[in-house]
Backbone bond lengths (Angstrom), bond angles and torsions (degrees), N, CA, C in turn:
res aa  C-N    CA-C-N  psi(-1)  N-CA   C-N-CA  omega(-1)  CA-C   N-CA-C  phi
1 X - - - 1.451 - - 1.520 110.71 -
2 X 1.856 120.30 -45.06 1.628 113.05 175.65 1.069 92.17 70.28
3 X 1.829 96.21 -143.58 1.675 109.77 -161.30 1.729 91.36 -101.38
4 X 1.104 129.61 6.16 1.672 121.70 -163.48 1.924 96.05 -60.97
5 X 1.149 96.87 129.90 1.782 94.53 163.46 1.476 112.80 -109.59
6 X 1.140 123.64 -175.70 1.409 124.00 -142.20 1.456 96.50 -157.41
7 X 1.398 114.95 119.12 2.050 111.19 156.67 1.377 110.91 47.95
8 X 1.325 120.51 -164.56 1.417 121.42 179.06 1.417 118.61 20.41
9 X 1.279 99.81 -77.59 2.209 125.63 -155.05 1.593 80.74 -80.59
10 X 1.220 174.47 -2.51 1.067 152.99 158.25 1.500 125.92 -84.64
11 X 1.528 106.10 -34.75 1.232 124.71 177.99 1.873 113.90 -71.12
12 X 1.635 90.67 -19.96 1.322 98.17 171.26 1.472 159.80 -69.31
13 X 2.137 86.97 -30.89 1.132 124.22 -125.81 1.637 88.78 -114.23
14 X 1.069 114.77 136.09 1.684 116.58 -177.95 1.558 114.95 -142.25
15 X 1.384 98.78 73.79 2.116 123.81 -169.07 1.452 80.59 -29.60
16 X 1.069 146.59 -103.86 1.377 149.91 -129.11 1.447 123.24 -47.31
17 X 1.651 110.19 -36.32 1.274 107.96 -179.35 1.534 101.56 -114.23
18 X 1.474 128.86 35.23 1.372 130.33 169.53 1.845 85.19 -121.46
19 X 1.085 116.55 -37.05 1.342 92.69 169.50 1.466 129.84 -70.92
20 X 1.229 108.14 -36.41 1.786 103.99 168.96 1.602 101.49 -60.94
21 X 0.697 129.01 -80.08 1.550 134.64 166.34 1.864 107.85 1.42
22 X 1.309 109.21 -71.02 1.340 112.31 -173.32 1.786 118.53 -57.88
23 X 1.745 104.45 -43.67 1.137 113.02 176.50 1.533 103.27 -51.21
24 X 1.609 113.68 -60.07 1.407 98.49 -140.19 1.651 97.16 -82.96
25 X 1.135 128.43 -8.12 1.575 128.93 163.91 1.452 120.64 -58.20
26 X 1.421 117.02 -46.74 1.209 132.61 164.43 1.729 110.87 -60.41
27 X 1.383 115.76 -32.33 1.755 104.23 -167.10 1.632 91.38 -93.59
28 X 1.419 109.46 -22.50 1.573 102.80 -174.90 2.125 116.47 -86.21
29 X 1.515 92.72 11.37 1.586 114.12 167.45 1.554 109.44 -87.95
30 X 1.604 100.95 -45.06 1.669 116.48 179.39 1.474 81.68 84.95
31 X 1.025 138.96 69.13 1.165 147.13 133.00 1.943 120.25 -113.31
32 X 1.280 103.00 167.04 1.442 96.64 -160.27 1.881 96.37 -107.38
33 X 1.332 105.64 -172.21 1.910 88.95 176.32 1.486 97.61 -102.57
34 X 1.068 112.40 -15.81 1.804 94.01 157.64 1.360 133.57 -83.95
35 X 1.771 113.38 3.49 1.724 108.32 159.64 1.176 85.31 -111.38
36 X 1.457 160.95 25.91 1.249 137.03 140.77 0.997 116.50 -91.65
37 X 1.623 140.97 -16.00 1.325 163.26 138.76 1.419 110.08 -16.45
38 X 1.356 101.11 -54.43 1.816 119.14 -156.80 1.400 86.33 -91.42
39 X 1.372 138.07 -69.09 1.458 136.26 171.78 1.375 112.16 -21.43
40 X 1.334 113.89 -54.30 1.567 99.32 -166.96 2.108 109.64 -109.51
41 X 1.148 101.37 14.80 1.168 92.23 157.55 1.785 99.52 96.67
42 X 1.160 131.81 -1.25 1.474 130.96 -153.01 1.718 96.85 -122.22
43 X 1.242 119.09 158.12 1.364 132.37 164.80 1.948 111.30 -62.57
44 X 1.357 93.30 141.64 1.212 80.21 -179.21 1.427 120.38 -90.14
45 X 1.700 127.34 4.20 1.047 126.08 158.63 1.764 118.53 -58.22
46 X 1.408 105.57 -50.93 0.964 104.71 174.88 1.724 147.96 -79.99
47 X 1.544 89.21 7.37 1.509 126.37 158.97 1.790 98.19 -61.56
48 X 1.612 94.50 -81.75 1.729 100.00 162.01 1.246 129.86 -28.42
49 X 1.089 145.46 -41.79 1.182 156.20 162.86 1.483 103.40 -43.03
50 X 1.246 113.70 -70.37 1.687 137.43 -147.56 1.952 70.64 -68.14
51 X 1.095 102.14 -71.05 1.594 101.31 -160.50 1.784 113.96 -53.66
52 X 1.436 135.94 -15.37 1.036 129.52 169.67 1.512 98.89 -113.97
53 X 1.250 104.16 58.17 1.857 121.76 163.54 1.893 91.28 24.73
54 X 1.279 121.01 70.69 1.694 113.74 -174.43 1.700 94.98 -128.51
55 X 1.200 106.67 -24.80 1.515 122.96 -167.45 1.674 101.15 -126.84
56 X 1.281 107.76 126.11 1.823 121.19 157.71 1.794 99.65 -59.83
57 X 1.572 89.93 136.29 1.507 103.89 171.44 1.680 118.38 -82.75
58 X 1.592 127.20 110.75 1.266 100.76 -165.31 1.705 103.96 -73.11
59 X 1.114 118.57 -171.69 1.715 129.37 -158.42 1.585 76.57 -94.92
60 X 1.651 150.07 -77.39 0.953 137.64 -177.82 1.526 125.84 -19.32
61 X 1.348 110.85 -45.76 1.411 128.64 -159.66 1.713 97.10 -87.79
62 X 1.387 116.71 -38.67 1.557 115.83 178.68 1.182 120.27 -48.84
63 X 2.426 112.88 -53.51 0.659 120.11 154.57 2.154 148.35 -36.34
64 X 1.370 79.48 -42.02 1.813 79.42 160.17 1.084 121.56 -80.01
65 X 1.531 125.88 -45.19 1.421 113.55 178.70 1.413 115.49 -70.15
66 X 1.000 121.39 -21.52 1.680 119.23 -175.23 1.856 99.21 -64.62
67 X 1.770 115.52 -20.73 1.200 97.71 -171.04 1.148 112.65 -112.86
68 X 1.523 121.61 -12.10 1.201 105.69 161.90 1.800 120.02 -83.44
69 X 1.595 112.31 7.48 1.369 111.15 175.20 1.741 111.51 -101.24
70 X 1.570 115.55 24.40 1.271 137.84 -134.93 1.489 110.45 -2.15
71 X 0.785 131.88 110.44 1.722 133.69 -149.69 1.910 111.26 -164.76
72 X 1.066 130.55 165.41 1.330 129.99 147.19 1.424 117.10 -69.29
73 X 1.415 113.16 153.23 1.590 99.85 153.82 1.498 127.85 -59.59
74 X 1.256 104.89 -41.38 1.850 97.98 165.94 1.204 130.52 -59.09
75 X 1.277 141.31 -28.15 1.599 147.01 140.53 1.236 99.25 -16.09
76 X 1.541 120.93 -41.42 1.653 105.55 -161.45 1.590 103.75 -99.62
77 X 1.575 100.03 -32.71 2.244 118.24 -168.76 1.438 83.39 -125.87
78 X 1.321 113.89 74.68 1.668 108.42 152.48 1.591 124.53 -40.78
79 X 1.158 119.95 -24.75 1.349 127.86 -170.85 1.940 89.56 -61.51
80 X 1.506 126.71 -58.49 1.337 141.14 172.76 1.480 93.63 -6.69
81 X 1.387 128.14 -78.88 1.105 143.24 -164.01 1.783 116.80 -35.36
82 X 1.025 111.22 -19.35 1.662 121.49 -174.41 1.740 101.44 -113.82
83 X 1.249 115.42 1.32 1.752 93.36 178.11 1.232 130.29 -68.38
84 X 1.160 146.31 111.45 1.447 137.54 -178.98 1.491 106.97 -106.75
85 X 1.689 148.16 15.52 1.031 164.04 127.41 1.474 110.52 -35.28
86 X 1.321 129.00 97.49 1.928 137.67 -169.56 1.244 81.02 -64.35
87 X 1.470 134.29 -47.37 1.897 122.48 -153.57 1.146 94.29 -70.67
88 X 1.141 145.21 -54.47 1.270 152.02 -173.00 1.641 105.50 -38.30
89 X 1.080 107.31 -72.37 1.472 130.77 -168.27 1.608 104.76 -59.29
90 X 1.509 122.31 -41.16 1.359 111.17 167.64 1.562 105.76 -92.30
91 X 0.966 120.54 33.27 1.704 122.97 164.75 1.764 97.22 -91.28
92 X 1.346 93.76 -52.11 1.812 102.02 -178.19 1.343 113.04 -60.64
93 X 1.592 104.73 -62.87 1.866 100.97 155.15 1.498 119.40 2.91
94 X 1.370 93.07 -87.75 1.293 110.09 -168.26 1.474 127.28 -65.07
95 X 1.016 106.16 -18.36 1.439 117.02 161.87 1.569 122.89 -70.15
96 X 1.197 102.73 -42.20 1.475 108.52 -172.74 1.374 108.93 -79.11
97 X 1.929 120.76 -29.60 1.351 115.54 173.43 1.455 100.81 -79.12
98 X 1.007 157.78 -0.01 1.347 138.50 -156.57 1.728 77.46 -112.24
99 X 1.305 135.39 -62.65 1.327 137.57 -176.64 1.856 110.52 -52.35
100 X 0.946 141.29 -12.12 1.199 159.75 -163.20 1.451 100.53 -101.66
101 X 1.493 109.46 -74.95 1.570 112.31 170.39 1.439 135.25 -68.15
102 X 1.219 88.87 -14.41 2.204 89.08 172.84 1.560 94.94 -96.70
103 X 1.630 122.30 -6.63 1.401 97.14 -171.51 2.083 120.81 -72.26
104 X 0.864 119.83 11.43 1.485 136.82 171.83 1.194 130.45 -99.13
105 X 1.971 105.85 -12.43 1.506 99.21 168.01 1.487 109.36 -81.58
């Protein structure tokens, strides 16, 4: 799968202003992208990436950082903020419980 997104989360998704978004949430933590890297489990190149809009954010990956930056997911994909699509919304659901409950193994 990689970074390919799919239906819904693509139509959504706008790299450029989820990357300004991510940076300046992350610099306004005063954290660096290599302790937010290590926090959420991801390389920190590809932190870089996400943050110079070079790389699609997968919907998994939004979900962790949105929680270790304690945040919404829309803070990071403002677009989030306008869905009125239920499938959509339990797509995110489900992401965030499945990321929620494995986070303890």
């Amino acid at each position: 799968m990689g970074d390919r997104m799919s239906g819904s989360w693509a139509a959504l998704y706008d790299r450029e202003v989820s990357a300004r978004q991510l940076r300046s949430l992350r610099a306004n933590r005063g954290l660096t992208q290599g302790q937010l890297a290590r926090l959420t489990g991801i390389t920190q190149g590809a932190l870089s990436n996400y943050e110079a809009s070079k790389r699609d954010l997968p919907l998994p990956t939004l979900i962790k950082l949105s929680t270790v930056l304690q945040v919404a997911p829309a803070a990071i994909v403002p677009a989030l903020i306008g869905m009125v699509d239920s499938g959509q919304r339990s797509e995110l659901s489900g992401y965030g419980a499945h990321t929620r409950s494995s986070a303890g193994d």
